[in-house]
N, C-alpha and C positions, 0 to 999 in steps of 0.2 A: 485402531484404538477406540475402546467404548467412550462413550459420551464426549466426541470427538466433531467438533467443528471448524469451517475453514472460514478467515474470515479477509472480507477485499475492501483496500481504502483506494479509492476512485476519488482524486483531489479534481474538484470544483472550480478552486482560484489556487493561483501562487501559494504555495505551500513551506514554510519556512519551519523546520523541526532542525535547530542548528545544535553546533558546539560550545557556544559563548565566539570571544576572538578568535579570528587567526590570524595566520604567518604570512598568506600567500597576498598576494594581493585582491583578493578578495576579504573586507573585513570581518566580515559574519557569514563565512561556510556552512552549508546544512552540512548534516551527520552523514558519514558513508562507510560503509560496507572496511573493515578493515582489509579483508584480503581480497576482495574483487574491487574494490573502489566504487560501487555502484550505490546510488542514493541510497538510504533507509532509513524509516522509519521503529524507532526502537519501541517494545514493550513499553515499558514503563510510561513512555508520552503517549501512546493510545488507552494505557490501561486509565489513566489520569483521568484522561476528557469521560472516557467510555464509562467509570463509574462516576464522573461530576453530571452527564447526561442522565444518571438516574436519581440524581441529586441525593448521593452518595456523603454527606458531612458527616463530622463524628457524630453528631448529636442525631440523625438517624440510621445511623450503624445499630448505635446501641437500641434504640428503641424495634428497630425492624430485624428480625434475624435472619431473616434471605439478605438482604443487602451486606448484613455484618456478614456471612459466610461466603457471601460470593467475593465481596471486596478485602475483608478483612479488617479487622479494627486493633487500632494500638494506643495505648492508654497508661497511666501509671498502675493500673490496680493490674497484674501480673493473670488474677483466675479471669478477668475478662476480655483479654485480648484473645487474638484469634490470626496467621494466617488467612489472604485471600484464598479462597477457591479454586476461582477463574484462574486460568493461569495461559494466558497468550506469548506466544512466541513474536520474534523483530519482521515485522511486514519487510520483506523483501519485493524488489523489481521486479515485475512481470514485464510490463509495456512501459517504455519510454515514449510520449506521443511528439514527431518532429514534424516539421515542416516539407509539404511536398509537392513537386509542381503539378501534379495533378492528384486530385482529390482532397485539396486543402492540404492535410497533415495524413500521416500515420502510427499506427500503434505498433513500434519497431520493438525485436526483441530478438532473441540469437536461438542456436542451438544450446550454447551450456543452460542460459538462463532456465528456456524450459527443460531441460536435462534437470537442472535443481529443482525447480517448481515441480516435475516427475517424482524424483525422489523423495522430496517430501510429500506427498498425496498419498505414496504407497506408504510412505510410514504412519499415515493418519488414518490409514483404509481405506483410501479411497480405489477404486476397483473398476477397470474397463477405462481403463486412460490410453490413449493413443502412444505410440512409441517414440524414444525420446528421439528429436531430432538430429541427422546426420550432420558433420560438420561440411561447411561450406566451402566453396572457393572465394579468391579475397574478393569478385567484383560480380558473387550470385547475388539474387535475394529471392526466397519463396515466397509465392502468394497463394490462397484460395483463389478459387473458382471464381468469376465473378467481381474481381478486383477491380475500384475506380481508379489504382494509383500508374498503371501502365501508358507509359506515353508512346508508341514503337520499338515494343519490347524490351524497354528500359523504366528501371524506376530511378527517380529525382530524388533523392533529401538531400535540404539544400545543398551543400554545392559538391553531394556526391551524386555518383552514376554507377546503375548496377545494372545487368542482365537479367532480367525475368524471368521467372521459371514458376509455372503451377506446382501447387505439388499436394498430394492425397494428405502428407503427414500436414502440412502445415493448416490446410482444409480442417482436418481434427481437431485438431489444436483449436484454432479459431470458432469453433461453432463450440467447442467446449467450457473455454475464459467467456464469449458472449451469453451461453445460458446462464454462466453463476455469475457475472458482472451487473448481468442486464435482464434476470430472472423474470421480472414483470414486465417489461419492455419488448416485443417482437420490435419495433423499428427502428431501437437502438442494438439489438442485437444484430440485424442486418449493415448497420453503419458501422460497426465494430467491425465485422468480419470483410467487406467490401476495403477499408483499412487497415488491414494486422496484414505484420510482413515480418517475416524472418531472413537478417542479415550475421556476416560475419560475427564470428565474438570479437573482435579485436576492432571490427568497425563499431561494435555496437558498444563494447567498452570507451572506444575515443568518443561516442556521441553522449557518453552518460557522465564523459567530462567534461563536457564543450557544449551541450545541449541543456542546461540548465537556464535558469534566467536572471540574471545579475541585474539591479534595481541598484541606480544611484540613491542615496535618501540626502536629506538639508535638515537642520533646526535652522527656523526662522525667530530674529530676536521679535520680542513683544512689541517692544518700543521706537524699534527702524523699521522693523518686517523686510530685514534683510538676514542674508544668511548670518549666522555666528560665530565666529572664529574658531575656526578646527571643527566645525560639526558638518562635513562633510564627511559620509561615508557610505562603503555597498554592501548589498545584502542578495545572495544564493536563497532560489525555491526552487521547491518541483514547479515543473512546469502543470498547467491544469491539464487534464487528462490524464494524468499519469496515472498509473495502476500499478498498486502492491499485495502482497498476499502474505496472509502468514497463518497458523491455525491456534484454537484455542483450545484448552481440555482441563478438563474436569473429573479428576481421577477418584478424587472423594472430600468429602464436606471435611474441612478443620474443627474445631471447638481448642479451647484450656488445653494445656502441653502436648498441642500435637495429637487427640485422640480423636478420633471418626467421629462424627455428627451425625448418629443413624436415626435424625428426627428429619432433618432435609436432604432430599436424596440428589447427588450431581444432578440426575436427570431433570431436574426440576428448577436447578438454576440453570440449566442449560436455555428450556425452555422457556425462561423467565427473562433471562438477560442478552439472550445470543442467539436469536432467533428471528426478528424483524429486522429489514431496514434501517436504521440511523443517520442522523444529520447531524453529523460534529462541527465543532470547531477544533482542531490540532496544531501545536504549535504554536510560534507568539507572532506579533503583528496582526493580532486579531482586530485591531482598530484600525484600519485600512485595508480591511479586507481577505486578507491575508487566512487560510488555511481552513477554506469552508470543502467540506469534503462529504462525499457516500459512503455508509458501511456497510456493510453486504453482509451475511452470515449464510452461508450454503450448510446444510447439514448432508452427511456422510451417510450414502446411504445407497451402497454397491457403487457405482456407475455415478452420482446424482449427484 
């Protein structure tokens, strides 16, 4: 798809993009995947930070007209509103990064997952993608060449145990998520790839249930500086490391009821907004740290 890019949220610290309450015994669930169950990060909260990063308020919508076309602006006067542009799809799971006995952690992911992450890439153009991965047996896992996570031809995450196997596809894969994750980076692209493994979907689904990280919280009263009655409660993040993807497109500029903006061309916001590195904040519990993240923008372009 023309004026088409893909973009990667690589979480920093603890990442918390929830539902409000829940049910479970967990009190504030992040958001997940309706029919895989797997974390995500939805549009609308990346779109949020992504145009408050460009210090996107109404009061410079209206004055700046790349910003009003990319973000879009909504107002009571009816001929000045506009439709955003921009238009990103829900960052989906690529890598779940777990805990493992050798090589600290790794960046675990399944065949479906990249089977999806596949299919969406050729829906975006993207072109020379390695094929999608074979299903597993329940106690494989693939690695690249070169893997730090093999203990006696078994990989650990925590308290599983899998069989090792190299494998050419997974090697693909792995040097592929490293150049668009870690674009500038040679040394983090080699730490990436030395770590990415491809396990079961059913294992890798149980770990995207059970691999999250649950944080007790307190209110403290002012006046005891003891806890406060009933203000105990937990809170779900991605874990840091995690890696998501999702693409963004730009099919043509809005203006008044919906008519083409042939004064600013997609191309131009693309290049303008979706193009560099970014350093967000996403999600709440930003005042403890909570949800400092990389944005990555790969542009599409054969193979690249």
């Amino acid at each position: 798809m023309a004026n088409t890019v893909i973009y990667w949220i690589h979480t920093l610290s603890p990442t918390h993009v929830g539902t409000g309450r829940g049910v479970g015994y967990i009190d504030l669930p992040i958001d997940r995947d309706k029919v895989t169950g797997w974390p995500i990060i939805r549009a609308s909260a990346f779109k949020g930070v992504w145009a408050d990063h460009y210090k996107a308020t109404e009061e410079n919508r209206k004055n700046n007209p790349e910003l009003k076309a990319a973000f879009g602006l909504t107002g009571a006067d009816d001929n000045s509103t506009n439709s955003g542009s921009l238009i990103p799809t829900d960052a989906q799971l690529v890598c779940l990064p777990v805990r493992s006995f050798r090589g600290t952690f790794a960046w675990v992911t399944s065949p479906l997952c990249l089977g999806m992450l596949h299919r969406t890439l050729t829906l975006a153009g993207v072109a020379g993608l390695p094929a999608a991965p074979a299903a597993l047996g329940d106690n494989q896992a693939h690695h690249p060449e070169g893997t730090a996570l093999v203990e006696d031809g078994h990989i650990y995450l925590e308290d599983l145990d899998f069989t090792a196997q190299q494998c050419q596809v997974a090697g693909h894969w792995a040097d592929k998520i490293a150049q668009w994750v870690f674009a500038s980076d040679t040394n983090w692209q080699q730490q990436f790839k030395k770590r990415f493994v491809v396990i079961p979907d059913d294992v890798f689904a149980y770990l995207c249930e059970t691999g999250t990280e649950v944080h007790t919280r307190v209110r403290i009263q002012d006046d005891t500086k003891t806890v406060a009655e009933g203000a105990l409660w937990t809170e779900e993040s991605l874990p840091s490391e995690s890696i998501l993807a999702g693409i963004v497109q730009c099919e043509r500029v809005f203006q008044k009821n919906g008519q083409a903006n042939g004064e600013i061309k997609p191309e131009q916001l693309i290049d303008k907004f979706a193009k560099k590195e970014l350093s967000l904040q996403i999600g709440g519990k930003a005042t403890v740290g909570r949800g400092q993240v990389r944005c990555v923008f790969s542009q599409i372009n054969g193979g690249n």
